[in-house]
C-alpha positions in Angstrom: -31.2 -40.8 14.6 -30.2 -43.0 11.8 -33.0 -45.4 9.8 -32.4 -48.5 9.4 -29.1 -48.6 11.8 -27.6 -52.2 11.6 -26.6 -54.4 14.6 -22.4 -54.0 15.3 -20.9 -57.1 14.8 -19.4 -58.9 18.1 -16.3 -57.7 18.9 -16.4 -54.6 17.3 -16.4 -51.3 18.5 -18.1 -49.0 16.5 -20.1 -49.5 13.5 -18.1 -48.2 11.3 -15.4 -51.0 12.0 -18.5 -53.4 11.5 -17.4 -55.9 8.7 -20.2 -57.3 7.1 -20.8 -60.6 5.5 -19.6 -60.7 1.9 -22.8 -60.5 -0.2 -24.0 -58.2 1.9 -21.5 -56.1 1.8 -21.0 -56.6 -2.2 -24.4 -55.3 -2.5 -24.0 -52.4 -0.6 -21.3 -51.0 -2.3 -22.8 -51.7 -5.3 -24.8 -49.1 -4.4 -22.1 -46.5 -3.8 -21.0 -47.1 -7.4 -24.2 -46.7 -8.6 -24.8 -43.3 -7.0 -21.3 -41.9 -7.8 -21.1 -42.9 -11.0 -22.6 -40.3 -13.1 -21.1 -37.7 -11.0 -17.5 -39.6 -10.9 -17.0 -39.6 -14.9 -18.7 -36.3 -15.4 -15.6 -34.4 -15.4 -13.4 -36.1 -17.8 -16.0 -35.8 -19.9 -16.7 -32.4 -19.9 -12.9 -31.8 -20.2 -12.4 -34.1 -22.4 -14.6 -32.6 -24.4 -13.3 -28.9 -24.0 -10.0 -29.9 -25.0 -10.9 -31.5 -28.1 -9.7 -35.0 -27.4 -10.4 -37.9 -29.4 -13.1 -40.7 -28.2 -10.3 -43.2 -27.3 -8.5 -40.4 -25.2 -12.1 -39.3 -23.6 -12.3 -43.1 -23.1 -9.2 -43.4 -21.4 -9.8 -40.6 -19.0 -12.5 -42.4 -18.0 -10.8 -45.5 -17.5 -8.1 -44.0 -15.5 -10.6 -41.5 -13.5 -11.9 -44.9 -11.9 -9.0 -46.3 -11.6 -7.9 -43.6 -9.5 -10.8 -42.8 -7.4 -10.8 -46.5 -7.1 -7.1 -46.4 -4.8 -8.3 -42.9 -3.0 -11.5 -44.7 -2.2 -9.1 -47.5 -0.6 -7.0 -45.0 1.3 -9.5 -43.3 2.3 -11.9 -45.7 4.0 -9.0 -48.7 4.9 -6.1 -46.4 5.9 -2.5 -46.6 6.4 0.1 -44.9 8.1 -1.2 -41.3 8.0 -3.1 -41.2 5.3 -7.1 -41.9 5.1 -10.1 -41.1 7.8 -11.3 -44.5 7.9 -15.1 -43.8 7.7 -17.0 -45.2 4.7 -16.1 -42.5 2.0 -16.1 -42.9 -1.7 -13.7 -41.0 -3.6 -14.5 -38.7 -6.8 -12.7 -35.9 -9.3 -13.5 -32.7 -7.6 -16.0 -30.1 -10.0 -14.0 -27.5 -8.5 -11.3 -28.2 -10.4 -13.3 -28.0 -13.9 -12.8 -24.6 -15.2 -8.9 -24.3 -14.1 -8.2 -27.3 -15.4 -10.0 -26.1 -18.7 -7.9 -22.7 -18.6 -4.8 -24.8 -18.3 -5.5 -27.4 -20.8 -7.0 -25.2 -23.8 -3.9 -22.4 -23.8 -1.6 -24.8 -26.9 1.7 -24.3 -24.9 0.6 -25.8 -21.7 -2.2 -28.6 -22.6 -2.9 -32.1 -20.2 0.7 -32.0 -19.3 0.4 -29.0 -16.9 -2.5 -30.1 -16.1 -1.3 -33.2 -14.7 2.2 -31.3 -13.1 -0.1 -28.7 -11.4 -2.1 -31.7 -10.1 0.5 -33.5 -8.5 2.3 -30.4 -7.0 -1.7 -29.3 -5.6 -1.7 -32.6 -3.9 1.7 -32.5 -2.3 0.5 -29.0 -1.5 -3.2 -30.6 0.4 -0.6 -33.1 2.2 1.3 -30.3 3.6 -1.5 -27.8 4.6 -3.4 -31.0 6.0 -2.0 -30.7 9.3 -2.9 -27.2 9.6 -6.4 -27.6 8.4 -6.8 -30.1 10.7 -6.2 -27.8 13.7 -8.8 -25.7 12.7 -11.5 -28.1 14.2 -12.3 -25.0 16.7 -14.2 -23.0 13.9 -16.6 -25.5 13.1 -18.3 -25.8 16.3 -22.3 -27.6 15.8 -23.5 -24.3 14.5 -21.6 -24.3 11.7 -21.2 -27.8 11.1 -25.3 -28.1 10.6 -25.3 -25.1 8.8 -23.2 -26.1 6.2 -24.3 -29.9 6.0 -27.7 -28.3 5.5 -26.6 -26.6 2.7 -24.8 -29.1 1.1 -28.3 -31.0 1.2 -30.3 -28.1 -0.1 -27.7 -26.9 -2.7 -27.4 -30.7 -4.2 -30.9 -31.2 -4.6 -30.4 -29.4 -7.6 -28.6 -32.0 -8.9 -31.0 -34.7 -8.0 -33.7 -32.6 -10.3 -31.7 -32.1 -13.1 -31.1 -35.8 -12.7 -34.7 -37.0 -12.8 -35.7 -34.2 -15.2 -33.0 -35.6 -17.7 -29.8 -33.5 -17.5 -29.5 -29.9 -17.8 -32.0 -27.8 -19.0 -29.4 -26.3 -21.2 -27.1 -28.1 -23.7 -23.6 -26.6 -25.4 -23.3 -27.3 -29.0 -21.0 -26.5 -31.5 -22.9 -24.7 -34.6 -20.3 -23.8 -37.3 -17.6 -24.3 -34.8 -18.5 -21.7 -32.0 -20.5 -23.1 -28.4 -23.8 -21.9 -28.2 -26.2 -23.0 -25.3 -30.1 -24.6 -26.9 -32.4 -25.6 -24.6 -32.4 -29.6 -23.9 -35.9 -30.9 -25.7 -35.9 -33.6 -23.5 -35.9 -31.9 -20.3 -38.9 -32.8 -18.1 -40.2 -35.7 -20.3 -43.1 -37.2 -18.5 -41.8 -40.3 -19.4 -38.5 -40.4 -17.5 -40.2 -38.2 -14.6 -42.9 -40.9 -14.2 -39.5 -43.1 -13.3 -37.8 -40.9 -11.6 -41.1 -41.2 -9.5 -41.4 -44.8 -9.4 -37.9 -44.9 -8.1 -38.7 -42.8 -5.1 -42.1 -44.5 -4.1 -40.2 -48.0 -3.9 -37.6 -46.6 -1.9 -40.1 -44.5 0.3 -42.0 -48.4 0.5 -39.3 -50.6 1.0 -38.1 -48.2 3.8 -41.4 -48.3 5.5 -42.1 -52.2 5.0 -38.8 -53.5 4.3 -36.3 -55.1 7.2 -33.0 -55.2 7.9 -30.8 -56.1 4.8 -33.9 -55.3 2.4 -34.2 -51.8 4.2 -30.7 -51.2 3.9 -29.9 -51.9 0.1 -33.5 -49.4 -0.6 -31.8 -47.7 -3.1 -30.0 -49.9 -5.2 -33.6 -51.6 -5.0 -35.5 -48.7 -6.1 -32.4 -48.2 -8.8 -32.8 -51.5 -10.2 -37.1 -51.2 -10.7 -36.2 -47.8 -12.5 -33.9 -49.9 -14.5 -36.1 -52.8 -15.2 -39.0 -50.4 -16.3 -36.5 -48.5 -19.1 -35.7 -51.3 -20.3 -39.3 -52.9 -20.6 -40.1 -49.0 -21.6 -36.9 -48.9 -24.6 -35.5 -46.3 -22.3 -32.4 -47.3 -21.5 -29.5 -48.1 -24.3 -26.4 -49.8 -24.5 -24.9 -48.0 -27.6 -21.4 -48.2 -28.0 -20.8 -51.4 -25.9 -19.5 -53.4 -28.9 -16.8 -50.8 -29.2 -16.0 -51.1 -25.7 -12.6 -53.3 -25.2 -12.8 -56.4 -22.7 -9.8 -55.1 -21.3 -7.8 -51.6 -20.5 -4.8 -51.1 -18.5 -3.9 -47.5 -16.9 -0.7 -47.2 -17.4 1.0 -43.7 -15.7 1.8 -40.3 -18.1 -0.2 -42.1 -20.8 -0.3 -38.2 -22.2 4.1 -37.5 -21.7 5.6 -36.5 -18.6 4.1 -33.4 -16.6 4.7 -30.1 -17.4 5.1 -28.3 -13.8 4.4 -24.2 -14.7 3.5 -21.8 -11.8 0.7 -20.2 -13.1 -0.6 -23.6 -13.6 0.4 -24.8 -10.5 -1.2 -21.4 -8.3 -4.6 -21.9 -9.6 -4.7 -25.9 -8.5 -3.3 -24.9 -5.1 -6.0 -22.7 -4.7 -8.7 -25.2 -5.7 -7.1 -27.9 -3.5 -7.4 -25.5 -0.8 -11.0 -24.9 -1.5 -11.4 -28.9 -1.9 -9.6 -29.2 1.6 -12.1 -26.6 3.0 -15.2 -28.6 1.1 -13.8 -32.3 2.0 -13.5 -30.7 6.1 -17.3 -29.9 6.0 -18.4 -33.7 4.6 -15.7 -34.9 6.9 -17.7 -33.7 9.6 -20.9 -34.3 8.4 -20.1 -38.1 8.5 -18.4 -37.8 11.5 -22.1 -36.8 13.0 -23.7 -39.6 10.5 -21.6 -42.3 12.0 -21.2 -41.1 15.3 -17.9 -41.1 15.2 -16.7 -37.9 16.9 -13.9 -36.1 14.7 -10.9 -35.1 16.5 -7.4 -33.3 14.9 -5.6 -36.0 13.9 -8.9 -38.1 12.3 -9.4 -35.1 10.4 -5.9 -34.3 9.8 -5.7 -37.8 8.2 -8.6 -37.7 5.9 -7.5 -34.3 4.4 -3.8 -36.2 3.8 -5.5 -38.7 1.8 -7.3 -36.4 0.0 -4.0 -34.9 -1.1 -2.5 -38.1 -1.7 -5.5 -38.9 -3.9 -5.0 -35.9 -5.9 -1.0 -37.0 -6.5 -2.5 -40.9 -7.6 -4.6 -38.7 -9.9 -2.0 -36.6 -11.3 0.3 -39.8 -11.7 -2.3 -41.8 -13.9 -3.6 -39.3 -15.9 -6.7 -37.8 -13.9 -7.7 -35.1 -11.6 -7.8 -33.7 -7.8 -10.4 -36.2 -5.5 -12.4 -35.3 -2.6 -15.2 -37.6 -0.8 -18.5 -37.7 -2.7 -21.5 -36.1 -0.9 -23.9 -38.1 -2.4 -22.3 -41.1 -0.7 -22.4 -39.1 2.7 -26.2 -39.0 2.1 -26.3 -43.0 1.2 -25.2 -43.7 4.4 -27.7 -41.5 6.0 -30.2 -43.5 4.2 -29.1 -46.9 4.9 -27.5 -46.6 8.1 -24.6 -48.7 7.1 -21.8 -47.2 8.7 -19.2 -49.7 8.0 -16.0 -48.4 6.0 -15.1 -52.1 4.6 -18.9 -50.9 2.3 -16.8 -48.1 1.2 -14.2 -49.4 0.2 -14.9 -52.9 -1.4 -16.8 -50.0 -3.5 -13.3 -48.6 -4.1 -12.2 -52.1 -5.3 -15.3 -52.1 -7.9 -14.6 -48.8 -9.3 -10.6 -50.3 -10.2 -12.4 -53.2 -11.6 -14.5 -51.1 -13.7 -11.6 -49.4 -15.0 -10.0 -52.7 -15.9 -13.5 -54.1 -17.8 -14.7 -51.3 -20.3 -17.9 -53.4 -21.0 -18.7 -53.6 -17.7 -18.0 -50.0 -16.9 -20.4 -49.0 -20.4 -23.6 -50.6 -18.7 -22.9 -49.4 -15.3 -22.9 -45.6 -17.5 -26.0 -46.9 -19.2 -28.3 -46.4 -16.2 -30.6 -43.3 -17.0 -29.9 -39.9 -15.2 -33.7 -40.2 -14.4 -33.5 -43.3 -12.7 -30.7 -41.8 -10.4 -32.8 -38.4 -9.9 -35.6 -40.9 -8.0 -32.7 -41.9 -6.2 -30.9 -38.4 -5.5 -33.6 -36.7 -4.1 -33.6 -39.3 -1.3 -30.0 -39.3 -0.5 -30.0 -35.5 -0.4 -32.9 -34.5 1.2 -31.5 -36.8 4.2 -28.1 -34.7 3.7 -30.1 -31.4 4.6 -32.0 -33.7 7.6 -29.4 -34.3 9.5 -27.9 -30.7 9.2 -31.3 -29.6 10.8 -31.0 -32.3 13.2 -27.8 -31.1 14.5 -28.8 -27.2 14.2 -32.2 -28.5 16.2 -29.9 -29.4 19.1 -28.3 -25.3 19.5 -29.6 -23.5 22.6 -30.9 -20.3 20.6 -31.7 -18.3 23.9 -28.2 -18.5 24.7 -26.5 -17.9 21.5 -29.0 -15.0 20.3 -26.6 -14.8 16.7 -26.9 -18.4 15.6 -30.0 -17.2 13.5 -27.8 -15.0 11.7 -24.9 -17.5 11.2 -27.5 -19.7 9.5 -29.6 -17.5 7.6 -26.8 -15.6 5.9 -24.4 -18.3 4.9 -27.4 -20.2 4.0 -28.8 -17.3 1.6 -25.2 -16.6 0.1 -24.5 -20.5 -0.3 -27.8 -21.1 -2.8 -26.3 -18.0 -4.5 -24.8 -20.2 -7.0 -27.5 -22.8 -7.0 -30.0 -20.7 -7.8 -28.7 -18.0 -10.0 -25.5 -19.5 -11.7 -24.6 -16.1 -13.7 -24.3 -13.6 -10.4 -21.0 -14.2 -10.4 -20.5 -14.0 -14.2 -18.3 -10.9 -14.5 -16.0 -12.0 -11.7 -12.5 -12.7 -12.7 -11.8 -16.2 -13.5 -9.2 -17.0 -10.2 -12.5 -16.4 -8.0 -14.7 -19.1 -9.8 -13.8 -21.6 -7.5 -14.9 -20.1 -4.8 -17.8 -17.9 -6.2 -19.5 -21.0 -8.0 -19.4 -23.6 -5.5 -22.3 -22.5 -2.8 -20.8 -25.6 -0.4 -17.4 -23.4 -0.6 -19.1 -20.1 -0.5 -21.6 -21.0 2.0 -18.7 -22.6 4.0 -16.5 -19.9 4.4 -19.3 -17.7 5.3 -20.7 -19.7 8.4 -17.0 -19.7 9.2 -16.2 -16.2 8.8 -19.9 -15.4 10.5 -19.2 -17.6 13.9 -15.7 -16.4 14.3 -17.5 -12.6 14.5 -20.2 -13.4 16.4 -18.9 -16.0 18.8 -14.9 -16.5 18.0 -13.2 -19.4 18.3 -13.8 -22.3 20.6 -11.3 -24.1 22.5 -10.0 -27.4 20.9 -11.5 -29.5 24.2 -14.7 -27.5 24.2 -15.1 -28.2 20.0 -14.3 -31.9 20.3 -16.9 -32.2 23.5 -19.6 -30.2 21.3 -18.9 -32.5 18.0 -18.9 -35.6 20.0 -22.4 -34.8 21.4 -23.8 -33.9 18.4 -22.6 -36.9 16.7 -24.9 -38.6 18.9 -27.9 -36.1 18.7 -27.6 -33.8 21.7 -26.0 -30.4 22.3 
């Protein structure tokens, strides 16, 4: 089961209704921040960048990324009306959404405008489809709801590597004004991989030795002893902090008005229905974290405020959101279950778009610190997939091997050999470059041969046992 599980509050019902006291919970999500962060303004930066756009603009995107995710956080974890799962999810700028959005933005006629009008017509789209989506709870029975939270583990832990390693082990650079890819001279210093290290043995000590409140804030502890060693080590810097203002505002269409063209808006549909597809798999891989068994409508709900987050994003100048796995795996590692974690983390990320400064030292913290961090909160990702695949009955569902083995295999395709897909055309690349997606749609595809579809009754009966560790 979970480490580290906290005591419900009296008078409430499940854990994830727990409301906590308010330092504790302040610290907590402090730690959601921490672990989203990188991820969260990685993608305005990387199209800011391929669009050419000033430092200010780049600096704006920022702002108004966390801004946004910030309000989809909210909706997400508090809820209202139909709109947000209520679970403890943080919200981030899908990478899905990268290259079409770097299509749209490059060709001179269209630019951030379509951008923004195929955003906001995707997420009307996602609001609309939600329902739908949500009755499909019958193909992801426990066999392929472990499979694919496995994978999202497994495939992620790539990113926790790169992390501690110190980015990519590839760099783009522009040499007489065409991209060309040099190899990063920094990757695998020994230096940031002793941290990385460092950052992983206090969190593998505090979880052994700590209690209760220490035990549960393990990584933002181990976060803050990688931080305290760069520091004393003149590896962590603050550059462009005095440049930073006090104060930013997001205001809505900073960029003009949207431009709303079809081809534009076809190729974000398509990427919200592969975020939709994405979000339903970390949907129910919290669902079996928590122990809150997903039914329709909860589901239903969360992939509504998904869309709705994508609509906030279009509106102030940002991109399509879906929940953060790396959070999912934070609350496998704490145990904290509570959504009021979530989304006072939601109301941090809107203050950090409101205080540049702030917001600069927060992006200060070294990838390798995080890596220490990441491959903890990932590995436990992939744990509790094989938890809920340990509680099939293989002698009576002789294919289940299959199921996993295959989408397994076809889901690190992308992880672990990023140019298979190279001479695809372009529309596929959402689908053939995400292994989550890929892998997804496989284990779906593979049950529905092997084993079909199972009643709605008999899928929320299997989901709501295997939330709790049993088949």
């Amino acid at each position: 089961m979970l480490a580290n599980t906290p005591t419900t509050g009296a008078g409430d019902s499940e854990p994830v209704d727990q409301k906590l006291p308010l330092p504790r919970c302040a610290a907590l999500s402090l730690q959601h921040v921490l672990v989203m962060y990188a991820g969260t303004v990685a993608v305005p930066l990387i199209v800011g960048g391929a669009l050419g756009l000033s430092k200010a603009d780049i600096a704006f995107l920022i702002n108004a990324d966390l801004f946004a995710a910030g309000i989809a956080t909210l909706v997400q974890a508090l809820g209202f009306w139909r709109f947000g799962i209520r679970m403890p999810v943080m919200m981030g700028v899908t990478f899905a959404a990268v290259g079409p959005m770097i299509a749209i933005g490059v060709d001179p006629t269209l630019g951030l405008p379509a951008i923004y009008g195929a955003t906001i017509v995707a997420g009307v789209f996602g609001m609309l489809v939600a329902p739908l989506m949500g009755r499909l709870l019958g193909v992801f029975p426990p066999l392929v709801t472990g499979t694919v939270i496995t994978l999202i583990g497994v495939s992620l832990m790539g990113v926790a590597i790169n992390w501690a390693a110190g980015g990519q082990p590839t760099q783009t650079r522009m040499i007489d004004g065409v991209a060309h890819s040099v190899a990063n001279p920094g990757y695998g210093d020994p230096a940031g991989l002793a941290i990385a290290a460092l950052v992983l043995v206090v969190i593998i000590g505090i979880t052994r030795y700590g209690r209760g409140f220490v035990a549960n804030i393990s990584v933002l502890l181990g976060i803050l002893a990688g931080v305290a060693v760069s520091l004393a080590l003149g590896r962590m810097h603050f550059d462009g902090i005095d440049e930073a203002g006090w104060i930013a505002i997001t205001t809505p269409f900073h960029f003009g008005l949207p431009r709303f063209e079809p081809t534009a808006i076809a190729s974000m549909c398509i990427v919200m229905l592969i975020t939709l597809v994405e979000s339903t798999g970390m949907f129910l891989a919290l669902g079996a974290i928590t122990g809150r068994a997903m039914t329709t409508d909860t589901l239903t709900r969360g992939l509504r405020a998904d869309g709705l987050g994508t609509v906030i994003g279009g509106v102030f100048n940002t991109f399509p959101y879906t929940s953060f796995s790396q959070n999912v795996g934070l609350v496998t590692v704490t145990g904290v279950r509570s959504r009021y974690v979530a989304a006072l983390g939601g109301v941090f990320l809107v203050a950090l778009a409101l205080f540049p400064k702030v917001a600069h030292v927060v992006a200060s913290v070294p990838g390798f610190v995080l890596g220490g961090a990441g491959i903890v909160m990932f590995g436990m990702v992939a744990a509790t997939g094989v938890r809920i695949l340990g509680a099939i009955d293989y002698a009576q569902n002789r294919h289940a091997l299959h199921v996993i083995a295959i989408s397994i295999g076809l889901g690190l395709i992308p992880t672990l050999s990023p140019g298979f897909f190279q001479h695809f055309p372009a529309w596929t690349h959402p689908l053939t470059h995400s292994g989550i997606v890929l892998g997804t749609c496989a284990a779906v595809l593979l049950n529905l041969f092997y084993n079909g579809v199972l009643s709605r009754e008999r899928s929320f009966a299997l989901a709501a046992r295997t939330s709790h560790g049993t088949e």
